[in-house]
C-alpha positions as CSV (number, residue, x, y, z in Angstrom):
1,X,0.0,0.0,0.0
2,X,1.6,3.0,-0.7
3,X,1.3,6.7,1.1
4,X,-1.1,10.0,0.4
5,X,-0.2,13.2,1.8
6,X,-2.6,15.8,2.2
7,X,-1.9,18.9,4.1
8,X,-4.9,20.1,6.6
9,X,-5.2,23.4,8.6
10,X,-3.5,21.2,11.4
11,X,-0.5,19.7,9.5
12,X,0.4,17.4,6.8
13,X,-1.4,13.7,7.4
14,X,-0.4,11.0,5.5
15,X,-2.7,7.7,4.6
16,X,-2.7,4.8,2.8
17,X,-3.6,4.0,-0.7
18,X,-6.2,1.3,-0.8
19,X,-7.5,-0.3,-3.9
20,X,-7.3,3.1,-5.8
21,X,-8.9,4.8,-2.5
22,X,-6.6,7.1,-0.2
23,X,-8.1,6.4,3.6
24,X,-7.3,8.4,6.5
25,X,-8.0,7.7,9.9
26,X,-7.7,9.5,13.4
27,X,-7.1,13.2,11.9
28,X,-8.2,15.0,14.9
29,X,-10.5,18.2,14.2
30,X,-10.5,19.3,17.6
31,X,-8.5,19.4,20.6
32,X,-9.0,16.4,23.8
33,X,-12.1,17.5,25.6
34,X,-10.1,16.8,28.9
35,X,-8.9,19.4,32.0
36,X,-10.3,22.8,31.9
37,X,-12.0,21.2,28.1
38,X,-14.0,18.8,30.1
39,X,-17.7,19.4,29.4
40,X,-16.8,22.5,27.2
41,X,-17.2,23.4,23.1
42,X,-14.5,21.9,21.3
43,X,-11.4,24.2,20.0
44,X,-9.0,23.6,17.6
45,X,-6.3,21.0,18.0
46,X,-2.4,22.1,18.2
47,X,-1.1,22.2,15.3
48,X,1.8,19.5,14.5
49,X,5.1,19.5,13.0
50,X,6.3,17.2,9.9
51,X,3.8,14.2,8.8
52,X,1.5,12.6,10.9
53,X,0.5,9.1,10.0
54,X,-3.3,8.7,10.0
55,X,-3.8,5.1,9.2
56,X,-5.5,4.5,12.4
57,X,-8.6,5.0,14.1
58,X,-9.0,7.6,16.9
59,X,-10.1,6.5,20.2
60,X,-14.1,6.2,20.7
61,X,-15.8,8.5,23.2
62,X,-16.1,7.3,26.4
63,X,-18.6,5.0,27.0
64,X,-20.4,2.4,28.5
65,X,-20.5,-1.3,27.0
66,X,-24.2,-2.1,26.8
67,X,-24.6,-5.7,28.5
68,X,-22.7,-5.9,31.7
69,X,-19.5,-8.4,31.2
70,X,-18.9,-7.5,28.0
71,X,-15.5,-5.8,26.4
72,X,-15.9,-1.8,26.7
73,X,-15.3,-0.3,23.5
74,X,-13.4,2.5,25.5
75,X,-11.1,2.6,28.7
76,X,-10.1,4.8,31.0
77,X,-6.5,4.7,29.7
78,X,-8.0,5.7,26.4
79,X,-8.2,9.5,28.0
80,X,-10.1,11.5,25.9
81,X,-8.4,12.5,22.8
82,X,-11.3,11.2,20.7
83,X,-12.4,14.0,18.1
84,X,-10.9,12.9,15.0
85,X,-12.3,12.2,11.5
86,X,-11.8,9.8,8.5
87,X,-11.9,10.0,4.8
88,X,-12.3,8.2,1.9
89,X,-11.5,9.5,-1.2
90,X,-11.1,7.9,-5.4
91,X,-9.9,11.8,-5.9
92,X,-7.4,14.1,-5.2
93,X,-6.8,18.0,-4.7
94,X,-8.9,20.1,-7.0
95,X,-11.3,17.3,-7.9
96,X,-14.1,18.7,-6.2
97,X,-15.8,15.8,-5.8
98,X,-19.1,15.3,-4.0
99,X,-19.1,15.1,-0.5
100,X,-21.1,12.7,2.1
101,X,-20.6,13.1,5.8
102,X,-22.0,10.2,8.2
103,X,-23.0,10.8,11.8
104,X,-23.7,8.0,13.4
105,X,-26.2,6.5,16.2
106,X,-26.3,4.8,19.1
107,X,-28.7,6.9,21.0
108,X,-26.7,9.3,21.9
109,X,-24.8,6.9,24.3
110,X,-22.4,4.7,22.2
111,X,-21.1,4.6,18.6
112,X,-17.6,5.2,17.4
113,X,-16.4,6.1,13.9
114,X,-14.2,2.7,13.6
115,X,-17.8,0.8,13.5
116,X,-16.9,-1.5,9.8
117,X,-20.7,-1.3,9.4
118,X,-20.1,2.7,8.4
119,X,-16.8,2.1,6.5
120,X,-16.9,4.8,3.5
121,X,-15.0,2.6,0.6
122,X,-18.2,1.6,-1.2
123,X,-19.6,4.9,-1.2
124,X,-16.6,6.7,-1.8
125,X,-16.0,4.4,-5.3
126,X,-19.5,5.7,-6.0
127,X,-17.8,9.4,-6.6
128,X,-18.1,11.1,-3.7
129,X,-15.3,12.1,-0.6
130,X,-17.1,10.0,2.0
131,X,-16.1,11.5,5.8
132,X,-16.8,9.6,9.5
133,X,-16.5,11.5,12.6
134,X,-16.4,11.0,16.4
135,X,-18.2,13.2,18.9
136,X,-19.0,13.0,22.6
137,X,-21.8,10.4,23.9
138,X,-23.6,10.1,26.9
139,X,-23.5,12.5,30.0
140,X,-20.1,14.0,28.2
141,X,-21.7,14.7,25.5
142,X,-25.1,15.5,26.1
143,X,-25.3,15.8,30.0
144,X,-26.4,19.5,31.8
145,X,-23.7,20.6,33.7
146,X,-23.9,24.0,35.5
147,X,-21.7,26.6,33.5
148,X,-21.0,24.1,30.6
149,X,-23.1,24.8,27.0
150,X,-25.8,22.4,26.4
151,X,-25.2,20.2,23.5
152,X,-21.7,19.4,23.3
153,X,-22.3,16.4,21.4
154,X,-23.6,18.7,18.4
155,X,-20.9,21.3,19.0
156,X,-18.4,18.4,18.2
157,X,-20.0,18.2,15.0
158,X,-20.2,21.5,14.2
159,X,-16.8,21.3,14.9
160,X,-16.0,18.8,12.5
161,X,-18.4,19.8,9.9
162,X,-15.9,23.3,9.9
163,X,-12.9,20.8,9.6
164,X,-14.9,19.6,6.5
165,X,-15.3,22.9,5.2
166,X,-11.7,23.9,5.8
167,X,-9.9,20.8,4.7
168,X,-11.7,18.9,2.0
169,X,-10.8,20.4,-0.9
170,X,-7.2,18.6,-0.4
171,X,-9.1,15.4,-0.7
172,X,-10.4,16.3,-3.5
173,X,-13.9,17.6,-2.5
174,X,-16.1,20.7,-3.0
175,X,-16.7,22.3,0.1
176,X,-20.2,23.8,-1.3
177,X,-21.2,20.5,-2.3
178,X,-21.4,18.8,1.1
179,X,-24.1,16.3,2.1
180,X,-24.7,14.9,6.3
181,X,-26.7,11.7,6.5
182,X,-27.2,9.7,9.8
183,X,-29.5,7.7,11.5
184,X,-31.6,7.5,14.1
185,X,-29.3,9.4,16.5
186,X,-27.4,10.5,13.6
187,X,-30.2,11.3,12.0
188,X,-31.7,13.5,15.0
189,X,-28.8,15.4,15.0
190,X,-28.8,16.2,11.5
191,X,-32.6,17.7,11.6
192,X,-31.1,19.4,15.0
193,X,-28.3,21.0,13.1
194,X,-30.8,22.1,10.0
195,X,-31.6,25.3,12.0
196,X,-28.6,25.2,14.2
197,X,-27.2,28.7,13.7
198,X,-23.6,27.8,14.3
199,X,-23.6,25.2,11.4
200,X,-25.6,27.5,8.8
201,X,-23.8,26.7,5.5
202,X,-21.6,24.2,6.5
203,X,-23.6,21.3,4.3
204,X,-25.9,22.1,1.1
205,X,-27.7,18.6,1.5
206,X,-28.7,16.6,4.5
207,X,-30.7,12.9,4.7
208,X,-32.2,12.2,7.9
209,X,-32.7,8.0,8.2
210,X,-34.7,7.4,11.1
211,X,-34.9,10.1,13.2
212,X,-35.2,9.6,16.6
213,X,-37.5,12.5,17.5
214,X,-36.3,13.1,21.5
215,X,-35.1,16.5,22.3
216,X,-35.8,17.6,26.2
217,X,-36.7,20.6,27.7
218,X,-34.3,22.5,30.0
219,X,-35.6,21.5,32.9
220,X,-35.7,17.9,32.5
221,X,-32.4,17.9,31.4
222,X,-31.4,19.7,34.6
223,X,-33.4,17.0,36.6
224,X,-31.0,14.7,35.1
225,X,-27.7,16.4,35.9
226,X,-28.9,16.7,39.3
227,X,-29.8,13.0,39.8
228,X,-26.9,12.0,38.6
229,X,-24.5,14.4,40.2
230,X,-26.5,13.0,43.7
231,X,-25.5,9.7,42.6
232,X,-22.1,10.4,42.8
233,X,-21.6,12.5,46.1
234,X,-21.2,15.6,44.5
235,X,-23.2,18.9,43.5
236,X,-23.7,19.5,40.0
237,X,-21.1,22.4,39.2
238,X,-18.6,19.8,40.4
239,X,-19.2,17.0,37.6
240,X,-16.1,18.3,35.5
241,X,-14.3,16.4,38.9
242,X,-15.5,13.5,38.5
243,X,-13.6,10.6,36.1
244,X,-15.1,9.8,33.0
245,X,-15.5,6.1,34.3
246,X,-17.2,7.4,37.3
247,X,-19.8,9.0,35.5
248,X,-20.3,6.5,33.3
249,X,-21.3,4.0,36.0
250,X,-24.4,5.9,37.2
251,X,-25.1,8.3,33.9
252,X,-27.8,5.4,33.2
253,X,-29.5,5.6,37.1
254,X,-32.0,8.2,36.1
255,X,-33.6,5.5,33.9
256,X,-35.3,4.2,36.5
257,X,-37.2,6.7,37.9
258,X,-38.2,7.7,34.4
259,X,-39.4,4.0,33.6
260,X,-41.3,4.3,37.1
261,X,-43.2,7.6,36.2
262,X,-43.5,8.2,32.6
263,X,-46.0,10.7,32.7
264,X,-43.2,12.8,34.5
265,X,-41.2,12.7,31.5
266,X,-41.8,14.1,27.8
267,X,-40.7,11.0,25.8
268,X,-41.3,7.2,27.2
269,X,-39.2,4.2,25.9
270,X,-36.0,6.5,26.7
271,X,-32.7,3.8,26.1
272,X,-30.5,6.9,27.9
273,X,-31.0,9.7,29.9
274,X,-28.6,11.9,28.6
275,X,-30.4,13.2,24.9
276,X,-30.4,16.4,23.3
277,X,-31.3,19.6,25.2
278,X,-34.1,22.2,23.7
279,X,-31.6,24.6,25.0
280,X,-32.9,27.7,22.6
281,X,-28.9,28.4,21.3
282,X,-28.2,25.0,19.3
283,X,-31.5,23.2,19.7
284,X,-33.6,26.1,19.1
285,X,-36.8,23.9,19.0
286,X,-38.5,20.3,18.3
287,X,-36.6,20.3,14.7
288,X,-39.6,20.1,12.5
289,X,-41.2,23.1,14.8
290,X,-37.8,25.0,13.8
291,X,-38.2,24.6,10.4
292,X,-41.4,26.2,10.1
293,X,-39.5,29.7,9.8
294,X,-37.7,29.0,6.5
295,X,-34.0,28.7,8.4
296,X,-33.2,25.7,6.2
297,X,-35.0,27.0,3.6
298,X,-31.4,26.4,1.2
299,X,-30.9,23.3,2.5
300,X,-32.3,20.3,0.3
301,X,-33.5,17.5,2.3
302,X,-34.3,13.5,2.6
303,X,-36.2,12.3,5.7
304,X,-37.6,9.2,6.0
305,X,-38.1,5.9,8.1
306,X,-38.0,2.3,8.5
307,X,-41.3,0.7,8.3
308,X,-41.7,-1.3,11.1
309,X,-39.0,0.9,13.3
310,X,-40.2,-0.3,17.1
311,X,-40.1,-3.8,16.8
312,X,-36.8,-4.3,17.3
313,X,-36.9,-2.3,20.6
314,X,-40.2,-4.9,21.0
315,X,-38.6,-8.2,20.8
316,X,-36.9,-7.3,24.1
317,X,-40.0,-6.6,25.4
318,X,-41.7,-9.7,24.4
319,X,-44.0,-8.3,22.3
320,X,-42.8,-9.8,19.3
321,X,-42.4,-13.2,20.0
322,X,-40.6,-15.3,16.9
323,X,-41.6,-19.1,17.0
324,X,-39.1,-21.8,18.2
325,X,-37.8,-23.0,14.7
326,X,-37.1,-19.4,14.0
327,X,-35.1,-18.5,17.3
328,X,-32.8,-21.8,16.3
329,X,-32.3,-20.9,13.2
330,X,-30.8,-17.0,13.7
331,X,-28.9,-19.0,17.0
332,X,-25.6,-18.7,14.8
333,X,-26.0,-15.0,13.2
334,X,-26.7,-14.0,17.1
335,X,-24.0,-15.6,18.8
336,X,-21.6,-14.4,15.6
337,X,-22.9,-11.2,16.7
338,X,-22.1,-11.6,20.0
339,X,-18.4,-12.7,19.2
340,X,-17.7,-9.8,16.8
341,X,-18.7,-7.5,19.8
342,X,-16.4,-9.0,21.8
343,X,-13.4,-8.9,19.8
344,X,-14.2,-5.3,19.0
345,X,-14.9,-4.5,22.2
346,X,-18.1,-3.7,22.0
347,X,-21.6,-4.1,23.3
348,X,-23.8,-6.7,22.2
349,X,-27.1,-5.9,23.1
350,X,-28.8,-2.5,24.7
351,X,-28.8,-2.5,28.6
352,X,-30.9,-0.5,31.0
353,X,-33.7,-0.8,28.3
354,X,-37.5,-1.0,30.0
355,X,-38.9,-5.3,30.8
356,X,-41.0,-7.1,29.6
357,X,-44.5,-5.9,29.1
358,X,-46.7,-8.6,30.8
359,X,-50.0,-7.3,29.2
360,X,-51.0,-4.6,26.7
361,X,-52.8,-1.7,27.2
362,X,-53.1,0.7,24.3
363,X,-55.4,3.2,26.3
364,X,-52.2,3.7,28.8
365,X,-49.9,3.6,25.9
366,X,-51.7,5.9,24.3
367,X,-52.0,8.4,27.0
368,X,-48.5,7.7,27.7
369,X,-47.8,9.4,24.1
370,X,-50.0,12.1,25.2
371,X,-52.7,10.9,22.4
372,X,-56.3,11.6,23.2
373,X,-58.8,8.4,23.9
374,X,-59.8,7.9,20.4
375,X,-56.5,6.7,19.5
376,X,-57.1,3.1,20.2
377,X,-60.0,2.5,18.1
378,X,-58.2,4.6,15.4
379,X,-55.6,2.6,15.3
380,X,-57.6,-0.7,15.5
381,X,-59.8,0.9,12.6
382,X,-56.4,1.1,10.3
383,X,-55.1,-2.2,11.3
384,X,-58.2,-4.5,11.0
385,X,-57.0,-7.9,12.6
386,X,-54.0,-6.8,14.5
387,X,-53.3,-7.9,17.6
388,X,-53.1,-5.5,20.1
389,X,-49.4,-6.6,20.5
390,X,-48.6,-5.1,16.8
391,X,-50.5,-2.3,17.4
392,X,-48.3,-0.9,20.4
393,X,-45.3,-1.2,18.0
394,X,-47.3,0.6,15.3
395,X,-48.2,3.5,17.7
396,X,-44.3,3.7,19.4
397,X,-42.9,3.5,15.6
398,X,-44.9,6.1,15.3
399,X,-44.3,8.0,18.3
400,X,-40.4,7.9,18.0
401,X,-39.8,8.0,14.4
402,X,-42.3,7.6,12.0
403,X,-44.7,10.9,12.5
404,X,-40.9,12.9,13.4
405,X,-39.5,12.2,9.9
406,X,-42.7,12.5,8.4
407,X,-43.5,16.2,9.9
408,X,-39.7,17.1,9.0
409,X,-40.5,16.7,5.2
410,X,-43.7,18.4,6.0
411,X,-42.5,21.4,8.0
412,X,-39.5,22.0,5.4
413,X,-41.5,22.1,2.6
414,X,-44.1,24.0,3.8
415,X,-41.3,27.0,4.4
416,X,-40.4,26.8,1.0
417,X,-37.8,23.7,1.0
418,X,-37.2,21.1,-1.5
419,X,-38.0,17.9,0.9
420,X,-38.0,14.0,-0.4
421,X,-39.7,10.9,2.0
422,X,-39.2,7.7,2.0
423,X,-40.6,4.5,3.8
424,X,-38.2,1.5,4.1
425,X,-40.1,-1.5,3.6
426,X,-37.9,-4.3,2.9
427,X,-38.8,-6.9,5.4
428,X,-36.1,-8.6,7.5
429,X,-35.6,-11.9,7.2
430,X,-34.5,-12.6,10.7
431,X,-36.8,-14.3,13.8
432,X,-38.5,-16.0,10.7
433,X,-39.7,-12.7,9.4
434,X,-41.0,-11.1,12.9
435,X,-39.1,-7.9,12.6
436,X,-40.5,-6.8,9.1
437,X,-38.4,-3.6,8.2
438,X,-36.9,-3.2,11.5
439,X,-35.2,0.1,12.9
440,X,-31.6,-0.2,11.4
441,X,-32.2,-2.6,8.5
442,X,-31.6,0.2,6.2
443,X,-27.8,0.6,7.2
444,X,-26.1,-2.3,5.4
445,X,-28.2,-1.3,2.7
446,X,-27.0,2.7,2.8
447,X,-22.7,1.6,3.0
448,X,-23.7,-1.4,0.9
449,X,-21.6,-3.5,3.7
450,X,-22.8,-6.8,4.2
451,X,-20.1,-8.9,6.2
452,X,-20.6,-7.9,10.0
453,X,-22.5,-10.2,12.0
454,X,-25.2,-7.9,12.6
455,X,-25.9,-7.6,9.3
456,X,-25.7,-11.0,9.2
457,X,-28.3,-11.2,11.8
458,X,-30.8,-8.7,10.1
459,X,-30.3,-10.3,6.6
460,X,-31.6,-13.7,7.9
461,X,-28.0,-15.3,9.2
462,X,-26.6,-15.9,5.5
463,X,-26.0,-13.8,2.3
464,X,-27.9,-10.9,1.5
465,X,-30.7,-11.9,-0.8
466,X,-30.3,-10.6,-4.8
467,X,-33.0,-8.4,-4.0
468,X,-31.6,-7.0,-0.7
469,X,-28.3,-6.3,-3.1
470,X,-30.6,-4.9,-6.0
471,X,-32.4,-2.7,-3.1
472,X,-28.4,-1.7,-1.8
473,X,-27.2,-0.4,-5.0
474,X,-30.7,2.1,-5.9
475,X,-30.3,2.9,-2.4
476,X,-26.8,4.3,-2.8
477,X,-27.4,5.4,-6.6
478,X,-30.0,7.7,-5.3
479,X,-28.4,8.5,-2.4
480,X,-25.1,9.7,-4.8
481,X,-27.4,11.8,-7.1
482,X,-28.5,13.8,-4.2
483,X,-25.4,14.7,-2.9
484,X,-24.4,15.6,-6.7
485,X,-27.3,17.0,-7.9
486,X,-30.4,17.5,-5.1
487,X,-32.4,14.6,-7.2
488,X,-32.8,11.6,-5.6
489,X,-35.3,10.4,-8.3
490,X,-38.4,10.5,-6.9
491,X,-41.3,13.3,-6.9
492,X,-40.5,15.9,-4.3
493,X,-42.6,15.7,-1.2
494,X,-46.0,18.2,-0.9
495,X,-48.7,18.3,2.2
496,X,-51.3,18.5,-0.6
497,X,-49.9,14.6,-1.9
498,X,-47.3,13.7,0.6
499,X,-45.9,11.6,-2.4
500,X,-43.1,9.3,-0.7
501,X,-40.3,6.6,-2.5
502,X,-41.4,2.9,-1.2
503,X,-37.8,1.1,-0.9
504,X,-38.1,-2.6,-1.7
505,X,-37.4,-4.7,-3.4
506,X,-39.2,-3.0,-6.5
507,X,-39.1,0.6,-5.1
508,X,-42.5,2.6,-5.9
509,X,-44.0,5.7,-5.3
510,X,-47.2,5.9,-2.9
511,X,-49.4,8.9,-1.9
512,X,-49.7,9.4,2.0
513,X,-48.8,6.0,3.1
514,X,-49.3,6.9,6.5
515,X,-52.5,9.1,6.4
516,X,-54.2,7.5,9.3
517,X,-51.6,7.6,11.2
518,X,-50.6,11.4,10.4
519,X,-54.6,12.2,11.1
520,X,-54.2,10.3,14.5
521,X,-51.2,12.7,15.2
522,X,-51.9,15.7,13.7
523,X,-53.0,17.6,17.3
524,X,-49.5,16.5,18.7
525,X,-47.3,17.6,15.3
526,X,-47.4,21.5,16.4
527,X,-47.6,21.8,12.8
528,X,-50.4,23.8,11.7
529,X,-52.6,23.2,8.7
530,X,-54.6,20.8,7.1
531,X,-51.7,17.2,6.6
């Protein structure tokens, strides 16, 4: 393999070439967030002398690992010189290539840039500079801490969207021709940053896969820096003196006592207490009510959603309940799952998530979702035949991500946007077919990156399927064209039609897929109007 030097506002980096790629790994874009940068914004790193070899990744944020026992991605002798980016690029300087940035998910409590599921080569032979980034997770990230700005997390990828702007041309992108895409988490902070005024025209595109629609107000935010701060023997303008280990062992505790009162809380089914702050300076609203004034108005966008996105988050809760010849058959994909976590060092399933529901009640769920008492027999009226089971992961799919991504097209365009939706229906094969198009599934299909054992385990335990791989490649066609040209190839999004791209196997174009459930919703949207 030989060497690629590119010179950064930092220093001169040097990469590797691989298979007619140059990849670099573990630039740094900002300073360590550690001493008197602990729970601050991030500033620019020290600049370095001669060439810096960037063939590796940069430590992860610190975090917890999800099941108890298991490997921890990061360790305390990791520190916390963990803002770095990677690229991939087929170009060089003066190219001016396309650009995609990935943020990635994990709730806002794990997730790490050296993930191989998010690995840029495919993409990037598609034509474009493809970028990764770390940021802060967890309290670190996204924690309230007295004299501390809210919303580190996002300033991190401000931060590193800057870097972007800075530094890409070397690599052979076009800084005005830069498209974010995430998911879920990653995809919540890119409909945060839309009308983030710090990261106005740092991107010109931005595709929002499954956005998790949980932004807190202040004050619950504060309620969860002061439990947690309690929980450690100290008061809350005294966090920055506590070890990142030692926060990390109780930044979960608060989960109890929202599970135990969720009518306390704005948002149920929370997997960590430390999320996004409305905090009126970053988060300036609920990000489709922040669109409504026209501040992305330039911006083109893609929003859209798994179709089935809560069962996965189901299964755990045995509401989804796969037969036996089913669970046997997925026993290898799982436990290669679980090994491939473990050599990585990382978590193989979500801890501190809510039990087992015993029995369903969809009047208490739907209250818990702050839906009026109608909402039952709606949804029962929509779903003739379904158990009422299926309907509670209908109405949380809903709840979390569906009716967010869907007001997010609606609200942009409404202000005078060009907005796109989609609905990933592709059905998982895994379980015997229980998860249909489970949160997630659409990620092997975006980096078109097939080999990890969770993919493994969402593609059925073998191969993908020639459809899944038909699917994969439109996927990341369209996804290409928008980040070169703002087309993705399908009809733009409109309240009056609410046109949205079907991806399956044989992608389509349907009218208001989700009208009963956007009637259902409407009161709770904020978005005024007829749907």
């Amino acid at each position: 393999m030989s060497a690629a030097v590119v010179r950064t506002t930092g220093g001169v980096v040097e990469g590797i070439d691989q298979d007619g790629l140059a990849v670099f790994k573990g630039i740094p874009y900002a300073a360590p967030p550690a001493g008197p940068l602990r729970f601050q914004a991030p500033v620019p790193p020290t600049a370095w002398d001669g060439v810096r070899p960037a063939r590796e990744f940069g430590a992860a944020p610190p975090q917890l690992p999800l099941a108890p026992g298991m490997p921890p991605l990061w360790r305390p002798q990791d520190g916390l010189d963990c803002l770095s980016v990677n690229v991939w690029t087929p170009g060089s300087g003066g190219d001016r290539l396309p650009v995609m940035v990935w943020i990635y998910g994990g709730g806002w409590k794990s997730g790490s840039s050296s993930d191989p599921a998010h690995d840029g080569a495919t993409l990037a032979r598609g034509g474009v500079v493809m970028v990764t980034f770390n940021y802060r997770v967890g309290f670190e990230g996204f924690g309230t801490v007295p004299g501390a700005p809210a919303n580190r997390g996002f300033l991190d990828q401000i931060a590193a969207l800057g870097w972007v702007r800075e530094n890409i041309s070397g690599f052979g992108g076009d800084p005005d021709k830069v498209t974010v895409f995430g998911e879920s988490g990653g995809g919540a902070s890119i409909a945060a940053l839309l009308s983030a005024p710090a990261a106005r025209g740092l991107f010109r595109r931005a595709i929002v896969q499954s956005i998790a629609g949980r932004y807190l107000p202040p004050e619950e935010s504060r309620r969860i820096g002061a439990m947690t701060a309690q929980a450690l023997g100290v008061s809350p303008a005294d966090l920055a003196t506590v070890a990142p280990e030692s926060l990390l062992a109780v930044q979960d505790l608060p989960l109890a006592a929202m599970a135990a009162d969720p009518g306390a809380w704005t948002t149920p089914e929370a997997i960590t207490s430390s999320t996004p702050v409305i905090d009126g300076v970053t988060v300036v609203d609920k990000p489709w009510l922040a669109l409504r004034s026209g501040a992305a108005r330039g911006v083109d966008l893609i929003s859209g959603y798994t179709h089935d996105e809560f069962t996965l988050f189901a299964l755990r809760r045995g509401l989804v309940r796969p037969g036996l010849s089913a669970m046997v058959k997925s026993l290898p994909a799982l436990a290669g799952m679980v090994r491939d976590r473990v050599r990585q060092g990382k978590p193989a399933r979500t801890g501190g998530s809510p039990g087992r529901i015993r029995k369903v009640n969809l009047d208490d769920a739907a209250a818990t979702l702050g839906l009026d008492r109608t909402a039952p027999a709606r949804y029962r009226a929509a779903h003739p035949g379904m158990s009422d089971a299926r309907l509670y992961t209908v109405m949380f799919s809903d709840s979390l991500f569906r009716m967010p991504a869907t007001w997010l097209a609606e609200a942009h365009t409404a202000a005078g946007g060009r907005g796109y939706l989609y609905d990933f229906t592709w059905p998982s094969p895994a379980l015997g077919g229980t998860l249909g198009a489970c949160h997630t599934i659409d990620i092997p299909a975006t980096f078109g990156n097939f080999d990890s054992p969770f993919a493994g385990f969402l593609l059925g335990g073998g191969p993908p399927s020639e459809d899944y791989l038909r699917l994969s490649e439109r996927l990341r066609s369209s996804w290409i064209s928008f980040a070169t040209t703002g087309d993705p190839g399908w009809p733009q999004f409109s309240t009056d039609q609410a046109l949205t791209r079907i991806w399956d196997a044989e992608p389509s174009v349907a009218a208001d897929p989700l009208a009963a459930s956007r009637q259902i919703w409407r009161p709770l949207s904020g978005i005024r109007g007829k749907p």
